[in-house]
Z-matrix of the N, CA and C atoms (Angstrom, degrees):
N
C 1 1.453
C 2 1.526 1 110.79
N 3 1.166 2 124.09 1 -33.53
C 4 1.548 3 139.99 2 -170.41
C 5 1.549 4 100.89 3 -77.36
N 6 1.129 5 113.45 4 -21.96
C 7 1.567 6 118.20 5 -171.51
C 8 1.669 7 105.86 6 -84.86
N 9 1.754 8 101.89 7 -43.00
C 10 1.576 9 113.06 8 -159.94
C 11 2.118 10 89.56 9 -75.81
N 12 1.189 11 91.96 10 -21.35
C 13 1.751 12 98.31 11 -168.25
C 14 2.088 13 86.64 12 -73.70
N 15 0.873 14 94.16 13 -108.47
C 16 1.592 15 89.68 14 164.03
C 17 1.623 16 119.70 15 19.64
N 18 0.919 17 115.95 16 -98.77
C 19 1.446 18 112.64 17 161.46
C 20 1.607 19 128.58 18 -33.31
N 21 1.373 20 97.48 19 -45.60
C 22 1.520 21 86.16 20 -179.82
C 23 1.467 22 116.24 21 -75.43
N 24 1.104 23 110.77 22 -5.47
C 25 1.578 24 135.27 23 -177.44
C 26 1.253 25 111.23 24 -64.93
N 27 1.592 26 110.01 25 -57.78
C 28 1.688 27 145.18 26 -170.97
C 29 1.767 28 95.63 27 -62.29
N 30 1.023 29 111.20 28 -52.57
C 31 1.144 30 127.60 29 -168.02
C 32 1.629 31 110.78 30 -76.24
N 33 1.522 32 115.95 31 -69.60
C 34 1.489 33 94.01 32 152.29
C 35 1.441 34 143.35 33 -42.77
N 36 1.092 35 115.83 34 -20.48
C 37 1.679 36 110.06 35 177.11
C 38 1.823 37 102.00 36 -108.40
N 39 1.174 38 100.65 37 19.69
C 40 1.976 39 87.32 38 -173.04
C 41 1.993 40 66.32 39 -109.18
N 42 1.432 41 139.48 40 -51.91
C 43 1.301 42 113.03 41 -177.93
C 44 1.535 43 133.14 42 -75.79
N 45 1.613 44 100.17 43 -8.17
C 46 1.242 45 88.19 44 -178.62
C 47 1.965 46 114.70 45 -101.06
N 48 1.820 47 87.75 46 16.98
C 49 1.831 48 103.79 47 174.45
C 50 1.691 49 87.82 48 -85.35
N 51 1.372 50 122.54 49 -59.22
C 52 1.627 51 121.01 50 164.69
C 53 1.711 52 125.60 51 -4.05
N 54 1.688 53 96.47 52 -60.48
C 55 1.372 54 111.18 53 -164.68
C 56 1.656 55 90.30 54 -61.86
N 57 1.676 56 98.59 55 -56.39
C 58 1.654 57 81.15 56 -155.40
C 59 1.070 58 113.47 57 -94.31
N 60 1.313 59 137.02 58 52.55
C 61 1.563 60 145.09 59 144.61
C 62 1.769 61 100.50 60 -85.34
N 63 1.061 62 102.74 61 -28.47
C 64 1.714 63 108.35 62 -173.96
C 65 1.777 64 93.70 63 -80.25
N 66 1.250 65 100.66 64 -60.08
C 67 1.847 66 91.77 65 -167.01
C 68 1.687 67 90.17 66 -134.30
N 69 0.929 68 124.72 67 119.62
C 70 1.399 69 118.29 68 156.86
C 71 1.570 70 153.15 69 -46.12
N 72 1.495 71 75.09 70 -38.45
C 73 1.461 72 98.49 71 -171.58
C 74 1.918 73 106.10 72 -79.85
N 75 1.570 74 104.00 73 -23.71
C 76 1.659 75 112.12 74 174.45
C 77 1.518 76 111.19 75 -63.63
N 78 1.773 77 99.74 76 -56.43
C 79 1.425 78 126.78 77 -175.84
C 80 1.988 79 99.88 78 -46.80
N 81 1.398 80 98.81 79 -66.17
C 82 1.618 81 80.88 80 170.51
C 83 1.658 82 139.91 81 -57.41
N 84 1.268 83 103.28 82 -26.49
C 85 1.746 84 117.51 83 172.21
C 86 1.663 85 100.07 84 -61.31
N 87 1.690 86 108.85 85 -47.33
C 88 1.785 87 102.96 86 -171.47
C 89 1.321 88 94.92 87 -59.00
N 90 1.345 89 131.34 88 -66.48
C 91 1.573 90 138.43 89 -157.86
C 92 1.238 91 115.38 90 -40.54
N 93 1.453 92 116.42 91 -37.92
C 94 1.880 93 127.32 92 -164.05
C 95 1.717 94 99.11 93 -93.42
N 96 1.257 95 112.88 94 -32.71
C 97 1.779 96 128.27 95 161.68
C 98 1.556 97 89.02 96 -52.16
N 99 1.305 98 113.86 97 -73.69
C 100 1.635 99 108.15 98 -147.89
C 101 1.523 100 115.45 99 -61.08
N 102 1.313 101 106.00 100 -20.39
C 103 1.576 102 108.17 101 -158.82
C 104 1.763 103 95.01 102 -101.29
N 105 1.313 104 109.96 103 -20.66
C 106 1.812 105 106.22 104 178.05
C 107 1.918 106 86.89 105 -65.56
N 108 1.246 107 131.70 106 107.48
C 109 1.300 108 135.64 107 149.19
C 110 1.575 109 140.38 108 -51.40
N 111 1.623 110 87.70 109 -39.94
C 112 1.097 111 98.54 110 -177.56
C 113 2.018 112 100.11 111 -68.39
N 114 1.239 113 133.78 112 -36.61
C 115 1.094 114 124.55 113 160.91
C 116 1.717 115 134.52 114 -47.21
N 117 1.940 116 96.33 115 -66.84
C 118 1.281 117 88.03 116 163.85
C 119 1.500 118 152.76 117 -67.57
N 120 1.559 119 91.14 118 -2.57
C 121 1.616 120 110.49 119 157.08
C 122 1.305 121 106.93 120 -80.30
N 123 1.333 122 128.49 121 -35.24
C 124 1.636 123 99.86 122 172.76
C 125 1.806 124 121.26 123 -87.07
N 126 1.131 125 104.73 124 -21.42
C 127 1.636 126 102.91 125 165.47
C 128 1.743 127 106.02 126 -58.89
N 129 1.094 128 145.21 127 -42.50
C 130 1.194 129 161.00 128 -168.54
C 131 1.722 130 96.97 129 -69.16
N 132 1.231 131 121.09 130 -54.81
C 133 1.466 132 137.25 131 164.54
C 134 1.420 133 116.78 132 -56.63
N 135 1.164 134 120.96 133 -59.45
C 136 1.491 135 124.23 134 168.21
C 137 1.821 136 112.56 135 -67.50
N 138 0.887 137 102.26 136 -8.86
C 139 2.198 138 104.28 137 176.60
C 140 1.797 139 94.51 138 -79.29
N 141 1.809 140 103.79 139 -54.41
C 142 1.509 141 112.63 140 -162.82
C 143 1.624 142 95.58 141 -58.45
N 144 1.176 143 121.22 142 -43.24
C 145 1.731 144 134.92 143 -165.81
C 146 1.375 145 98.93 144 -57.76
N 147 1.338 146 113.27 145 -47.62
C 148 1.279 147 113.42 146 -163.19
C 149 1.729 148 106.72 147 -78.55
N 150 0.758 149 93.76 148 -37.53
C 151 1.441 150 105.09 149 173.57
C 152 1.449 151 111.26 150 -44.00
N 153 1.595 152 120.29 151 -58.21
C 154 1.139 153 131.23 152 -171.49
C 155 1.131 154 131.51 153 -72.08
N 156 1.797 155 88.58 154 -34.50
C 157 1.744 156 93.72 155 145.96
C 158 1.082 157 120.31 156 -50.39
N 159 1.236 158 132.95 157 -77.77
C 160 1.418 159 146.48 158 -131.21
C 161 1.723 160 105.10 159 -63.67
N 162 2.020 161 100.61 160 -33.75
C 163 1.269 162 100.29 161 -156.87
C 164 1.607 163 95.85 162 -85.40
N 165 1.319 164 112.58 163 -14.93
C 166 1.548 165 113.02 164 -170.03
C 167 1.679 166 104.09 165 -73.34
N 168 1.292 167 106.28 166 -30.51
C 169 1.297 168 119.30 167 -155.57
C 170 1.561 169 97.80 168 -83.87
N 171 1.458 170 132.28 169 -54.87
C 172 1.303 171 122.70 170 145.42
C 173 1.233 172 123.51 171 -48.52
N 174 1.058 173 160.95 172 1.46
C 175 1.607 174 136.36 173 179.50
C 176 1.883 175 76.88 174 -118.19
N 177 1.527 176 140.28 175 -32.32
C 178 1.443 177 116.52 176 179.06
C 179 1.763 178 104.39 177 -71.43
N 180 1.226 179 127.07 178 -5.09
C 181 1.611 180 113.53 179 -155.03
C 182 1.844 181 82.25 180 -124.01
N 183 0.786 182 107.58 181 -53.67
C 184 1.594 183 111.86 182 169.85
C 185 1.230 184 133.37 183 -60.85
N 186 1.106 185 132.55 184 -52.56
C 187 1.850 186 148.74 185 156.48
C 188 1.054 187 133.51 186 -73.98
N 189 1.578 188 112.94 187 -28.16
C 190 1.185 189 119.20 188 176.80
C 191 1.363 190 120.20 189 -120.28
N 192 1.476 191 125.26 190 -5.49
C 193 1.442 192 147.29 191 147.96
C 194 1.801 193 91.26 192 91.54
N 195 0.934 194 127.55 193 47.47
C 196 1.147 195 141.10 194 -167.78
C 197 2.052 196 99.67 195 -96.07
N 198 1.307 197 117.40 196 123.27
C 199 1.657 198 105.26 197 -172.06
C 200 1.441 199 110.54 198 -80.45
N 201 1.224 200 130.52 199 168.02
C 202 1.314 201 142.17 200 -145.38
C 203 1.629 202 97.74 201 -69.63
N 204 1.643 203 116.20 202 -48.13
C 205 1.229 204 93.44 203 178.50
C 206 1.944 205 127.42 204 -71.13
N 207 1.258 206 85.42 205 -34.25
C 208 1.734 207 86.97 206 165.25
C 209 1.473 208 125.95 207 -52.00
N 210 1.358 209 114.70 208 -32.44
C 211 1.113 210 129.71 209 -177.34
C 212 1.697 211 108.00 210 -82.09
N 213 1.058 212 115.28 211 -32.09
C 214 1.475 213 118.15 212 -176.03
C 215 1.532 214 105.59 213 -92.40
N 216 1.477 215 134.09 214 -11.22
C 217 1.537 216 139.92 215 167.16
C 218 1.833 217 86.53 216 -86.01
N 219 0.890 218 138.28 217 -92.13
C 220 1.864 219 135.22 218 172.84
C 221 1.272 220 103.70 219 11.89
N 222 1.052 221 108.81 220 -107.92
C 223 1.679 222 130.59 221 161.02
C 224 1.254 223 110.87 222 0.18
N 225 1.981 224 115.02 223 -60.48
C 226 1.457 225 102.61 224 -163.38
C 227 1.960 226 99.75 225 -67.21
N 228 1.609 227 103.39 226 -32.44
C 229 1.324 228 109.54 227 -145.96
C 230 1.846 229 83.90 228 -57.07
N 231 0.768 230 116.03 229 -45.41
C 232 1.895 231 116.57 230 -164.07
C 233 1.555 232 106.00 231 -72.81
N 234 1.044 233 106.03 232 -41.80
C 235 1.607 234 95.53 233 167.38
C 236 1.270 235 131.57 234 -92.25
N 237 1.062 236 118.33 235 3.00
C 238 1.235 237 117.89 236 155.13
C 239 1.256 238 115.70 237 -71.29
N 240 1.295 239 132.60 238 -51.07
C 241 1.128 240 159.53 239 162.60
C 242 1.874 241 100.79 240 -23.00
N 243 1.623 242 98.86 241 -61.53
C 244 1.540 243 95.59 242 -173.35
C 245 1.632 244 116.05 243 -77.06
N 246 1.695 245 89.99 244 -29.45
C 247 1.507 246 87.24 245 178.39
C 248 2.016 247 132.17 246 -38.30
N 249 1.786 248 75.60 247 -49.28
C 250 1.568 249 101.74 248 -160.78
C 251 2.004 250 107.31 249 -68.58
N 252 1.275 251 112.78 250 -17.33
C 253 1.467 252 113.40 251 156.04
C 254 1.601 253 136.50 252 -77.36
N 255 1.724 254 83.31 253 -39.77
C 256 1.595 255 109.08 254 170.42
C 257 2.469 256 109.22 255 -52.08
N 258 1.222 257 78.12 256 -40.16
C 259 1.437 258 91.44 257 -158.84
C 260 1.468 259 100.98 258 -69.96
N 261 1.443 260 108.95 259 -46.87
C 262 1.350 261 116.31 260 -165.83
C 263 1.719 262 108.40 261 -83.80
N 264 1.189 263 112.67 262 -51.71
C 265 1.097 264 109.65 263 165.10
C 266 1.830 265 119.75 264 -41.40
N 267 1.393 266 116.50 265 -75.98
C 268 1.463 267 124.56 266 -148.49
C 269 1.979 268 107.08 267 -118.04
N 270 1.255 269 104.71 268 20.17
C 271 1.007 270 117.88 269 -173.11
C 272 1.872 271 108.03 270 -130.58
N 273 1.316 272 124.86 271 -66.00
C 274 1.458 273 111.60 272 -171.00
C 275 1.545 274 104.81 273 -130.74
N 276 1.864 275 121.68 274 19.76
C 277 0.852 276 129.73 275 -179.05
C 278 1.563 277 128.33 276 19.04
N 279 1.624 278 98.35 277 67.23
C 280 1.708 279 104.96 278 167.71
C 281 1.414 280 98.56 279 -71.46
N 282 1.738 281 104.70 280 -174.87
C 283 0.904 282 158.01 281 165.54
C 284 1.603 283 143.70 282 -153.14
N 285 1.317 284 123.67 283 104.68
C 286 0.923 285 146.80 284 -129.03
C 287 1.553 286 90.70 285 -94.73
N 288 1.234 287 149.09 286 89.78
C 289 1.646 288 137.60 287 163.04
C 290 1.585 289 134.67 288 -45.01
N 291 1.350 290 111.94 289 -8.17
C 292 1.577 291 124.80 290 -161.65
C 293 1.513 292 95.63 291 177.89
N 294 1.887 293 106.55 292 143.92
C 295 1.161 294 108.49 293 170.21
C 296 1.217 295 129.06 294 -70.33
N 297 1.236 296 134.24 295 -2.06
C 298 1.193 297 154.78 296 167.19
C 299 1.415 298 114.29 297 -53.62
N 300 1.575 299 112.94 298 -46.55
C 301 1.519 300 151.53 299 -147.97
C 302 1.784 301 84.29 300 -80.47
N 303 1.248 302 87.50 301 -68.19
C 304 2.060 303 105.45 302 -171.25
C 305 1.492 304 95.22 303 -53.97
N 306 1.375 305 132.68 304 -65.67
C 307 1.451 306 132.27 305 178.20
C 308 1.392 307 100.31 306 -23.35
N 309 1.309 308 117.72 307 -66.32
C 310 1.138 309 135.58 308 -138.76
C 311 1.714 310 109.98 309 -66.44
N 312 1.517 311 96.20 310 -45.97
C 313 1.752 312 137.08 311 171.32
C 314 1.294 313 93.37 312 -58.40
N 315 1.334 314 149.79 313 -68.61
C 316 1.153 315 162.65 314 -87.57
C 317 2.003 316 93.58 315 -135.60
N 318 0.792 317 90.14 316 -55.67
C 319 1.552 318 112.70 317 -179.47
C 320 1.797 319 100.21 318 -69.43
N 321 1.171 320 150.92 319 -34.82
C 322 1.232 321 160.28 320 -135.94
C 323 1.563 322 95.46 321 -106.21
N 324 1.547 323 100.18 322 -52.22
C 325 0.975 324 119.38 323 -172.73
C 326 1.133 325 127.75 324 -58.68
N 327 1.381 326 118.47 325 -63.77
C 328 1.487 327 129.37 326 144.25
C 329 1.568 328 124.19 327 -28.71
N 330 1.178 329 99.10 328 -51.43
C 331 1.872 330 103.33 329 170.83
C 332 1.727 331 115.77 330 -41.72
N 333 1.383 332 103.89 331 -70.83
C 334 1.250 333 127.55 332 136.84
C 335 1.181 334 110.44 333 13.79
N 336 1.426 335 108.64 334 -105.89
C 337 1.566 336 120.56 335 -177.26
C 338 1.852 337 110.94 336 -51.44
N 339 0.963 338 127.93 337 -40.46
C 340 1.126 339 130.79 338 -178.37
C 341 1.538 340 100.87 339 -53.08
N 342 1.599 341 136.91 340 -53.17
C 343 1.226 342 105.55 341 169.63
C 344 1.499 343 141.98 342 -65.38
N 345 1.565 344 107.58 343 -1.48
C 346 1.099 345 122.17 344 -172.04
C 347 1.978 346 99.37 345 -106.00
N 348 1.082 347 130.90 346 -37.42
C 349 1.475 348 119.29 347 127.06
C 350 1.699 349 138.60 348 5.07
N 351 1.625 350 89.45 349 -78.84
C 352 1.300 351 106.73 350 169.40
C 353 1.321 352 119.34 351 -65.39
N 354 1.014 353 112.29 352 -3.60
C 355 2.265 354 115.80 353 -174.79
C 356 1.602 355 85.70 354 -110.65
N 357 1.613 356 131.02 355 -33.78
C 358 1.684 357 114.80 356 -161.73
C 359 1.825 358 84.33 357 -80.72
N 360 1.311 359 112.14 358 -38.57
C 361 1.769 360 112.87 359 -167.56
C 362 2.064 361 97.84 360 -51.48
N 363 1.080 362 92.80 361 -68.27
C 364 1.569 363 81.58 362 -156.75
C 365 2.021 364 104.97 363 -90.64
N 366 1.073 365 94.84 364 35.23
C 367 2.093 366 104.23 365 154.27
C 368 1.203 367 81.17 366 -111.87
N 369 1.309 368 138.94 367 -85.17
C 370 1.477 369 126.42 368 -151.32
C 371 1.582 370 117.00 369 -55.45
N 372 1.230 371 110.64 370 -15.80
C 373 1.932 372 113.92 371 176.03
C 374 1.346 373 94.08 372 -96.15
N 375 0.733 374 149.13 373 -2.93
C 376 1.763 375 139.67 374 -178.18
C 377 1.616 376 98.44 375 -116.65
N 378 1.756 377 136.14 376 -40.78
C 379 1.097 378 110.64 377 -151.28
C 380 2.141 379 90.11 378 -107.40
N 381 1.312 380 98.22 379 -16.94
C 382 2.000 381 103.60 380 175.62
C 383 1.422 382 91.70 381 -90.28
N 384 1.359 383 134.73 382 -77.63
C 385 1.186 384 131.94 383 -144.73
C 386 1.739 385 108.04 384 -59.73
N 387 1.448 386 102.74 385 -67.19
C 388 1.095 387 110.88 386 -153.23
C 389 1.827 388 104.37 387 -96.94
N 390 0.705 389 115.71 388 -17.08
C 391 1.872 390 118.86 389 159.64
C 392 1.519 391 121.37 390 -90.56
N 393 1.540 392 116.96 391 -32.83
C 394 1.221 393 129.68 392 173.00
C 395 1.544 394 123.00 393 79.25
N 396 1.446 395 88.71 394 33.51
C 397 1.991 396 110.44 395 177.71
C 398 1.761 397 108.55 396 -71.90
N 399 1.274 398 73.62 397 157.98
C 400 2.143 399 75.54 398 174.73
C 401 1.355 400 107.18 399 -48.30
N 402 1.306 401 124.36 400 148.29
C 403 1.400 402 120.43 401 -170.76
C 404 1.580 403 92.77 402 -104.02
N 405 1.378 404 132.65 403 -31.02
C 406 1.368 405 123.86 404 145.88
C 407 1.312 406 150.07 405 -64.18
N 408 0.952 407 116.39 406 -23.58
C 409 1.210 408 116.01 407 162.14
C 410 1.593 409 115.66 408 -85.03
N 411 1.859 410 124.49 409 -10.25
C 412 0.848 411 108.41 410 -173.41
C 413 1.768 412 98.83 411 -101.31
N 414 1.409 413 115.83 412 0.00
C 415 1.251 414 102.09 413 172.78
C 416 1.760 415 114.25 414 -71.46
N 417 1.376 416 95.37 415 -41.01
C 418 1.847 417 115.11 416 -175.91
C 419 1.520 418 89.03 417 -53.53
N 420 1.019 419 139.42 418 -42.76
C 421 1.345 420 127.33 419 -163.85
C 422 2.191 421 100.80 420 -77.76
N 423 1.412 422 80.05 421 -56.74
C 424 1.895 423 85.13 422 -172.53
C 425 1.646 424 108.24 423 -41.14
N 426 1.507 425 121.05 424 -40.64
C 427 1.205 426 119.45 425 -171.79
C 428 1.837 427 120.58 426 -80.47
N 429 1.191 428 102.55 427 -12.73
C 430 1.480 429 99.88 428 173.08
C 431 2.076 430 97.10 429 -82.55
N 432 1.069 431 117.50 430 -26.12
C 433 1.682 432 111.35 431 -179.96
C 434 1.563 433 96.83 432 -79.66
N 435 1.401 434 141.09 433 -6.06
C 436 1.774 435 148.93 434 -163.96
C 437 1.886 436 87.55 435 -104.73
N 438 0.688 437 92.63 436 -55.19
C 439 1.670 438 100.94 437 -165.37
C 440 1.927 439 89.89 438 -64.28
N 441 0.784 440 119.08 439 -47.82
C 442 2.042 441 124.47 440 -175.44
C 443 2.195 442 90.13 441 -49.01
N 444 1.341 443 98.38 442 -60.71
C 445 1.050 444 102.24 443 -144.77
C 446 1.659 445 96.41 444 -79.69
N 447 1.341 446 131.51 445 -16.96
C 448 1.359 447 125.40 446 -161.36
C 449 1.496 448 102.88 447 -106.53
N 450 1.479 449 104.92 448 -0.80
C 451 2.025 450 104.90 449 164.77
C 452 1.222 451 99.22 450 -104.90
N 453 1.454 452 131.84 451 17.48
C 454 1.464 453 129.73 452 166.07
C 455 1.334 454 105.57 453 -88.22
N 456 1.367 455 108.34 454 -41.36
C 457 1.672 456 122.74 455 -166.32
C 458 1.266 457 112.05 456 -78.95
N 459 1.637 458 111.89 457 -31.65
C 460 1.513 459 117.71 458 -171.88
C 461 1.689 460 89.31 459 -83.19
N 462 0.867 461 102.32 460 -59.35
C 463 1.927 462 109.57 461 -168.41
C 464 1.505 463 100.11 462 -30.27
N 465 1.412 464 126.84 463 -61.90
C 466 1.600 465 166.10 464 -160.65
C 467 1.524 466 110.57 465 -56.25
N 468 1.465 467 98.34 466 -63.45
C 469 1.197 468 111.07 467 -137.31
C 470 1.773 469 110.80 468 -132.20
N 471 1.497 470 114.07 469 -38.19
C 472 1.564 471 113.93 470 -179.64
C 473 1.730 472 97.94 471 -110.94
N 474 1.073 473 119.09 472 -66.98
C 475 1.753 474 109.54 473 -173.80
C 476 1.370 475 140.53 474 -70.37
N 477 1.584 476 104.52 475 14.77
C 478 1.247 477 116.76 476 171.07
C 479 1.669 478 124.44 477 -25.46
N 480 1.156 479 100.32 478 135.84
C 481 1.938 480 101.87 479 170.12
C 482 1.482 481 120.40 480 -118.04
């Protein structure tokens, strides 16, 4: 893993030396982005999330004929699920003192997502249901505005140090 990190490392800073031969002033904005970790570990976290959405959400709406909103409660239930290890683990590195503590963490968390839930529920019922937009492509879109708002909440509100 340290190796695949590495590279992607090499690789981010050999393009973001690119940017700022072109403009400097960008090239420095990427660099101070790249090196805050604690971010690009959660953009990296929120790509995998999204992912897990997306794929849950097709194989429940696709394979299992499950309708868009069923399919979009599915989805959250499993990724939320992965998120909330993903996050804590390799993202803002808590630690939990008592199981109570983790409940507690665990539970916050979920709360959490539930308002951000409620914003993917009614874009996807207003822009699939009731406008009649791709219901995929408009989830891929809803979840990059879920991912904005749920490193506000985690940052804020559940992973405090």
């Amino acid at each position: 893993m340290k190796t695949i990190w590495s590279l992607i490392d090499a690789l981010a800073r050999f393009v973001i030396r690119l940017i700022g031969k072109v403009s400097p002033k960008l090239g420095g904005l990427c660099e101070k982005l790249w090196n805050n970790t604690e971010l690009v570990a959660y953009l990296f976290a929120g790509v995998a999330t999204t992912v897990v959405n997306y794929v849950v959400y097709f194989i429940a709406t696709r394979m299992l004929g499950l309708g868009v909103m069923a399919g979009t409660w599915t989805a959250w239930v499993v990724a939320v699920a992965f998120a909330y290890v993903v996050n804590k683990v390799f993202v803002f590195h808590t630690h939990c003192g008592s199981a109570a503590a983790l409940v507690k963490e665990a539970a916050g968390f979920a709360a959490m997502r539930l308002a951000s839930l409620g914003m993917e529920t009614v874009i996807m019922y207003v822009t699939v249901e009731m406008l009649g937009l791709n219901d995929l492509v408009m989830k891929l879109l809803t979840n990059f505005l879920v991912i904005i708002l749920n490193y506000v909440f985690s940052k804020l509100f559940i992973f405090k140090k």
